[in-house]
C-alpha positions in Angstrom: -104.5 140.7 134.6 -107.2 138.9 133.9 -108.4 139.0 130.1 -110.7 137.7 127.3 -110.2 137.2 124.2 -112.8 136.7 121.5 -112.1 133.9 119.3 -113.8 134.4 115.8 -116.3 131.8 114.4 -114.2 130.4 111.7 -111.3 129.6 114.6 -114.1 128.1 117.6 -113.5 124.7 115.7 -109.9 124.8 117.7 -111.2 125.9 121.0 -114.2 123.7 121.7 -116.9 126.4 120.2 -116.0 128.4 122.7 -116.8 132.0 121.4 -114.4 133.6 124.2 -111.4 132.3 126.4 -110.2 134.0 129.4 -106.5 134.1 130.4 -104.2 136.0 132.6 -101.8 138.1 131.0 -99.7 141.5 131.3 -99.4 142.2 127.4 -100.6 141.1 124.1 -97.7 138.8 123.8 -98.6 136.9 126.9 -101.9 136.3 126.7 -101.3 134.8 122.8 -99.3 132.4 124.8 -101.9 131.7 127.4 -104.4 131.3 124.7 -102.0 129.0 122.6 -101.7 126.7 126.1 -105.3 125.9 126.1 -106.4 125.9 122.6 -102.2 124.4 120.8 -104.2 124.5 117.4 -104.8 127.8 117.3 -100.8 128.7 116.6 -100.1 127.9 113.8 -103.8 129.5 112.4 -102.7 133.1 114.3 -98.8 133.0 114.2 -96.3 132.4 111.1 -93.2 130.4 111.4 -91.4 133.6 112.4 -93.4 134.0 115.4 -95.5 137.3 113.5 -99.1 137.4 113.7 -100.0 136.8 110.1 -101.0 139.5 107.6 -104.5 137.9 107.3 -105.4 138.7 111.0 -105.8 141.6 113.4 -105.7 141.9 116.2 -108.1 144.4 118.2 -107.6 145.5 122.4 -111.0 147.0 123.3 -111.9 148.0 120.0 -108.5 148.8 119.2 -106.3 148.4 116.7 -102.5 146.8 118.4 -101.0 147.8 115.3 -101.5 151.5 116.4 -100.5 150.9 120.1 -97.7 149.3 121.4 -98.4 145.7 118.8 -97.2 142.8 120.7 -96.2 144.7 123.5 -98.8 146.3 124.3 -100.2 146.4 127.8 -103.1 145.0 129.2 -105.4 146.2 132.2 -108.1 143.7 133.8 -111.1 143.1 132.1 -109.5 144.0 129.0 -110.8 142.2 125.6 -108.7 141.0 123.2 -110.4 140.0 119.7 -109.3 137.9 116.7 -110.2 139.6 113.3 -109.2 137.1 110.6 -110.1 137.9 107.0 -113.0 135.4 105.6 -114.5 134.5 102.8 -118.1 136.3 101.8 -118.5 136.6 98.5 -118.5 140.1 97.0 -119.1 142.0 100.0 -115.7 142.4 101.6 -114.2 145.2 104.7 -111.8 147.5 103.9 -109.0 148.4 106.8 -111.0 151.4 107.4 -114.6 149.9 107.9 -112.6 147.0 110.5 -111.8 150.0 112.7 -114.9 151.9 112.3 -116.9 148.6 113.0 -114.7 147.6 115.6 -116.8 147.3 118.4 -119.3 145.4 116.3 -116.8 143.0 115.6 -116.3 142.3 119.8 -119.5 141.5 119.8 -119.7 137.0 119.3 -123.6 137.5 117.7 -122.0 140.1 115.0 -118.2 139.9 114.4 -116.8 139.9 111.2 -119.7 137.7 109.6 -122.8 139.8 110.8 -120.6 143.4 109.8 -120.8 142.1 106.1 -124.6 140.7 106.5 -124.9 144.5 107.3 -123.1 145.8 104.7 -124.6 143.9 102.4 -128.2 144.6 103.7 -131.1 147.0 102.1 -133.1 149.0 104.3 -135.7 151.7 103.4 -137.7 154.2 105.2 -140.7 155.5 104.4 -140.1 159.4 105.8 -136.7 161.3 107.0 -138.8 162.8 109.4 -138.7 162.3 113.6 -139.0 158.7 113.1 -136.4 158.3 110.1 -134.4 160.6 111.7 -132.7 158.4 114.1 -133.0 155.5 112.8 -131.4 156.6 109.6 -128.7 157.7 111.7 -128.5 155.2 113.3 -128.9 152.8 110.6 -126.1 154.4 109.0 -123.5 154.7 111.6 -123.9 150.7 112.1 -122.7 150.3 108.3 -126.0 149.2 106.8 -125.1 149.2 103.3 -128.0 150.8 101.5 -130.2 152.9 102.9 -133.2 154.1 100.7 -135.6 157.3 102.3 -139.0 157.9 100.7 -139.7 161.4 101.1 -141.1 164.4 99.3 -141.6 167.0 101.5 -138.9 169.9 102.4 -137.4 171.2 105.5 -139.4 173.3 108.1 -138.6 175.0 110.4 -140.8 173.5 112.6 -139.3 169.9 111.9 -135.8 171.0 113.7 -137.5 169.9 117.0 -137.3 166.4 116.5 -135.8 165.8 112.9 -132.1 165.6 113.6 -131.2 164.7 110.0 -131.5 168.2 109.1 -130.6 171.8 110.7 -131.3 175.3 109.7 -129.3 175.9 106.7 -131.6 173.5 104.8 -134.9 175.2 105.8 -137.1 175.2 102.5 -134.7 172.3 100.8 -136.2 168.6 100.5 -135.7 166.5 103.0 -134.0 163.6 101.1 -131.4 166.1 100.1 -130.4 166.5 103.5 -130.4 163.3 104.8 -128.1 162.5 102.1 -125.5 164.8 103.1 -126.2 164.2 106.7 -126.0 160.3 106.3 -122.6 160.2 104.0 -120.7 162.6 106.0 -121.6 160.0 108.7 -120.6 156.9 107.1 -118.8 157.4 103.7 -119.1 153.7 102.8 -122.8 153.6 102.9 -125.0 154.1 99.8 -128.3 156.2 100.1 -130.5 156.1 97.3 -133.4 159.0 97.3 -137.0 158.5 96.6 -138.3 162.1 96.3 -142.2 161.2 95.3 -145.3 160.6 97.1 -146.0 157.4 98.2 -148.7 155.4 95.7 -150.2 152.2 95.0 -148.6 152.7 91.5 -144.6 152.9 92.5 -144.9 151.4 96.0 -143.9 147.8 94.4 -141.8 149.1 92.4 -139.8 151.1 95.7 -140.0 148.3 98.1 -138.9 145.2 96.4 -134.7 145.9 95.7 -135.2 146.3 99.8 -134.9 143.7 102.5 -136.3 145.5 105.4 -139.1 148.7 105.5 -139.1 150.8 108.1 -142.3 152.6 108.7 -142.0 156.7 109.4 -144.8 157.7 108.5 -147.2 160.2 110.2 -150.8 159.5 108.6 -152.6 156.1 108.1 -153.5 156.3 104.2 -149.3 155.7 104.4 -149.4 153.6 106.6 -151.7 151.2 105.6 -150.1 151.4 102.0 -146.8 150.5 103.8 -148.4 147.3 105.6 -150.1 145.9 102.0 -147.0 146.6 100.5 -144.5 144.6 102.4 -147.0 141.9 102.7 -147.9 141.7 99.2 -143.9 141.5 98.7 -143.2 139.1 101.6 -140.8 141.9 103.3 -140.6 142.8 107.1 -142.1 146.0 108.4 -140.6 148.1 111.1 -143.4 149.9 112.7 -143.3 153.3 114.8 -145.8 155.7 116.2 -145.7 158.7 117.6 -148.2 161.0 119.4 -147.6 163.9 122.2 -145.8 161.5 124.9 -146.3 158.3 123.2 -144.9 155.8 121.2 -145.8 152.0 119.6 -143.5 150.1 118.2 -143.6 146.4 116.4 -142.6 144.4 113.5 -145.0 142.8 111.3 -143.8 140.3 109.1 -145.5 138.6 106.6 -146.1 134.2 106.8 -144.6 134.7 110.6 -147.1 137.1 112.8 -149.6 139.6 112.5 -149.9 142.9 110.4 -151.0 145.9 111.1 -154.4 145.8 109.6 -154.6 142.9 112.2 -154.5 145.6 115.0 -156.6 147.7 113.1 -158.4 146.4 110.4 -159.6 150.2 109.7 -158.2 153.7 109.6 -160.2 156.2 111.9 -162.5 158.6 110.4 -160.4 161.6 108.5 -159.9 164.4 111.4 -160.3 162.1 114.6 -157.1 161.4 115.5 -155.3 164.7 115.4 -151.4 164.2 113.9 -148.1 165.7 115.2 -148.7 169.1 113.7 -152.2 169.7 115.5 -151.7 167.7 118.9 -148.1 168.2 119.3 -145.2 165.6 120.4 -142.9 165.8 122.9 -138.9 166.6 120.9 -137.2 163.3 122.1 -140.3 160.6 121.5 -139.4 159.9 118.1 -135.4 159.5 119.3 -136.7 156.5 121.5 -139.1 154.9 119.1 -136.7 155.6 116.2 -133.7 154.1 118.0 -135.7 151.1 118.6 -137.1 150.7 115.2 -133.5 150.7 114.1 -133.0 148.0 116.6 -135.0 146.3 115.3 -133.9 146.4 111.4 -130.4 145.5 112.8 -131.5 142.4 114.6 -133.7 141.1 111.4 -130.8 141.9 108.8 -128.2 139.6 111.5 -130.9 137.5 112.0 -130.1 137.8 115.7 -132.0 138.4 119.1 -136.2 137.8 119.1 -138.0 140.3 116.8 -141.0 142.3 117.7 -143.3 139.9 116.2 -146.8 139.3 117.4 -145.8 142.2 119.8 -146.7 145.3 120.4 -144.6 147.9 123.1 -146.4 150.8 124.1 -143.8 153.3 125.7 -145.3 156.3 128.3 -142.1 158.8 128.1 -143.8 161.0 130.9 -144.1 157.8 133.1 -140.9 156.3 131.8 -142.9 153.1 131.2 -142.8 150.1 128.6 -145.9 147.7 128.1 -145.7 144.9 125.6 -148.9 143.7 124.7 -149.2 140.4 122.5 -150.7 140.4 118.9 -152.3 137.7 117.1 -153.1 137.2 113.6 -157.2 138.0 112.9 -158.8 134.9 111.1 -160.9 137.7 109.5 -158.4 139.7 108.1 -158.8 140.8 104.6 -155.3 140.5 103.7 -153.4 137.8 105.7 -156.9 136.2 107.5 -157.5 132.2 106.9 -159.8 133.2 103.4 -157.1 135.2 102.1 -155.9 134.2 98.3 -152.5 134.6 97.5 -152.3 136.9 94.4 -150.8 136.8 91.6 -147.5 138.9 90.5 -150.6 140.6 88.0 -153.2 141.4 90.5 -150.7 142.7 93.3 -150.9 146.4 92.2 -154.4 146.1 91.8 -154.8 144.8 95.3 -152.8 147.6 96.7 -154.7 150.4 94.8 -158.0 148.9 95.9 -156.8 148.2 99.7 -154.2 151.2 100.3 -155.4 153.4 103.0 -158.7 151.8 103.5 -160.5 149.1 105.9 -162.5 147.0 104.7 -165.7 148.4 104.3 -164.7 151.4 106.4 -166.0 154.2 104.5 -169.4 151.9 104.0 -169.6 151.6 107.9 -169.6 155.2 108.5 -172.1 156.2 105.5 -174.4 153.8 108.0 -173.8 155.4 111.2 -174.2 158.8 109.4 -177.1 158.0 108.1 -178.6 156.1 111.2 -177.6 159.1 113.4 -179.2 161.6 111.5 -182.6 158.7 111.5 -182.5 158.7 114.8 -182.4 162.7 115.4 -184.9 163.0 112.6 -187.2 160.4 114.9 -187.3 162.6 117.9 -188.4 165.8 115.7 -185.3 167.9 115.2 -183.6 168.5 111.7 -180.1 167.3 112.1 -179.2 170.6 109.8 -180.2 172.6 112.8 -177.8 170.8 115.6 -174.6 171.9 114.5 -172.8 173.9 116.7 -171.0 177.2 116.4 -167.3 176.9 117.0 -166.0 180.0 119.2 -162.1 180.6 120.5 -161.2 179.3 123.0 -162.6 175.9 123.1 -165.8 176.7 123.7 -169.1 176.2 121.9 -172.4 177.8 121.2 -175.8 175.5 120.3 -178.8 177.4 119.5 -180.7 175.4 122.2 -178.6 175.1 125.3 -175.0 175.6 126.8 -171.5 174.1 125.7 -169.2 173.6 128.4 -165.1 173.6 127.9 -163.5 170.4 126.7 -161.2 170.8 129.6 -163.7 170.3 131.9 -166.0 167.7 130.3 -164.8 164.4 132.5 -166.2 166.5 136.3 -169.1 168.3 134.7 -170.8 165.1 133.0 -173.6 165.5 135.2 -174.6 168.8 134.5 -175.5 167.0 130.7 -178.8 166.5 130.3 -178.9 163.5 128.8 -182.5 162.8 127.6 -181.6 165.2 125.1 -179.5 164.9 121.8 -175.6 165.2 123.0 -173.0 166.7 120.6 -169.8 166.3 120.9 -167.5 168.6 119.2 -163.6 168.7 118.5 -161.8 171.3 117.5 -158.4 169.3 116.3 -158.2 168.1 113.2 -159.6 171.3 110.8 -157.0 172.0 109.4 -155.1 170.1 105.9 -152.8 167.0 107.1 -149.6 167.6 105.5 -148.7 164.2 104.3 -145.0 164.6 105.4 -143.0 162.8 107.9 -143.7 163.2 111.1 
């Protein structure tokens, strides 16, 4: 039978740095032997003078411990995969018999193994919101032994979040969200530590929050967060996970400070308050933030092995009704008000002063708009008509009713553009976006 068996980095001294060998064997026994016939050195580091493996390294068929099936004797089947598990030296952070087994198929794996598990043990991730996009990647997150796991949160269960949420279920309807990821999260992974934030995200504690964490992953469902988030982990140097969310689709990227672009890169400005409706008003589709969550929490993985090419200075754009990725490329803006070319770097005194004065804002954003307000209403005021007069009447169903001519359906707007008389003053009117945003996960 033809097998492989994954030699571990400490031993690829002995077998040319080769990360795998494959041999031909019919049990565990036999394809030691076959290994020990290419590689002699590697004997005496795997077998004592009795002939025993040694008590300092496992042994692992498919994932496997041998110790549990037959040891020695234990059959093989082709394709099989044998792996080496010797115990290493890493400081403090060390795997217990338990977390080898659980991790086991990490440990197959020659860009993780033993080495990587305890990078990831060791590691520090934090979400901003245990809602759809925390969801799984908390999960996930936690299932691949992250060792701390922070979640910023302080809203409470709805019943309405058991859609998409899959942290919590129904028997923690009306109970904060934190609280439930907790218990969902530890009866996951008991070795994992998850430490609770249960306030609203500020410019006064978001320093203080981010920086005992290595990686941020953002989960958030309105853009004052958001933005908040980006400043944040740039002002502190830290990597940010991005993830959106909206009806059928998702973005996802990474922006990480000194190496690519951030977010205010993309969009230096929020949009007006109301424009863009959010989850709750426009609705999203149950399984688009599993996808964009999973791969946020790829992504945290890859930067905490420091493994694989992150998602910097790129942006995927995923269509979940077309089934279609599209990765765009992102530069960083010269212009940029907080990483562009006439950027200052701070000091540690002015950074929470930076972040009040820059979280959830554009620069100049809310200036900009006082200008085209007031140069609208100029402009209607030139042609004779009060702008107080123009506003329309909202009515159900879509529809709406101006004092000087008809409204015609949103739903038919794109065919009927030519029935607009367009030497007269045009309004266009939507009806998303009324109500209060609930500044809770999304």
């Amino acid at each position: 039978m033809s097998v492989q068996i994954r030699i571990p980095t400490p031993l690829r001294r002995h077998t040319d740095e080769q990360a795998q060998v494959e041999v031909t064997a019919g049990e565990v026994s036999e394809a030691l032997e076959a290994l020990f016939g290419q590689c002699p050195a590697l004997r005496s580091q795997i077998l004592g003078e009795d002939g025993r493996v040694r008590s300092y390294v496992n042994l692992f068929l498919n994932g496997e411990d041998i110790r549990f099936l037959e040891g020695l004797k234990t059959p093989l089947s082709d394709g099989d995969q044998l792996a080496i598990v010797p115990a290493i030296a890493g400081g403090n952070v060390t795997l217990s018999r338990e977390e080898v087994s659980r991790y086991s198929r990490h440990l197959l794996l020659p860009e993780v193994t033993i080495e990587g598990q305890k990078r990831l043990k060791a590691g520090r991730v934090l979400l901003v919101g245990a809602g759809g996009l925390g969801s799984p990647a908390a999960l996930y997150l936690a299932a691949a032994g992250v060792g701390t796991i922070g979640l910023v949160d302080f809203d409470v269960v709805d019943e309405s979040n058991l859609q998409r949420q899959i942290l919590h279920d129904t028997r923690w309807v009306g109970r904060p969200k934190i609280e439930s990821a907790k218990d969902r999260l530890t009866a996951l992974n008991p070795h994992i530590d998850v430490v609770l934030f249960g306030e609203r995200l500020t410019s006064e504690n978001a320093l203080r929050i981010f920086k005992g964490f290595d990686v941020v992953l953002d989960g958030t469902d309105n853009f004052a967060t958001r933005y908040l988030t980006n400043d944040a982990c740039f002002l502190l140097g830290k990597p940010n996970v991005y993830g959106s969310i909206f009806r059928f689709e998702g973005q996802v990227s990474v922006f990480y400070p000194e190496k690519g672009p951030c977010y205010r890169c993309l969009y230096p400005s929020p949009p007006p308050p109301g424009l863009v409706p959010s989850c709750a008003e426009g609705g999203v589709l149950g399984v688009l933030p599993g996808v964009v969550g999973c791969l946020q929490a790829t992504e945290a993985l890859k930067l905490l092995l420091g493994i694989g090419t992150p998602l910097v200075g790129r942006l995927v754009l995923y269509d979940a009704l077309d089934l279609v990725f599209r990765e765009l490329k992102l530069r960083r803006d010269p212009a940029c008000p907080l990483c562009g070319e006439s950027r200052t770097d701070p000091g540690p005194r002015r950074l929470r002063r930076i972040l009040r004065s820059r979280a959830g804002r554009g620069s100049g954003g809310a200036a900009r708009r006082r200008d085209l307000r007031a140069r609208a209403e100029g402009a209607t005021r030139k042609r004779g008509r009060d702008p107080a007069h123009r506003r329309p009447r909202a009515a159900r169903g879509g529809h709406l009713r101006d004092r000087r001519g008809p409204a015609h359906p949103a739903r038919l707007a794109p065919g009927r553009l030519h029935e607009v008389d367009m030497s007269r003053t045009v309004v266009v009117h939507c009806r998303s976006g009324r109500g209060r945003r609930r500044p809770s996960s999304s």
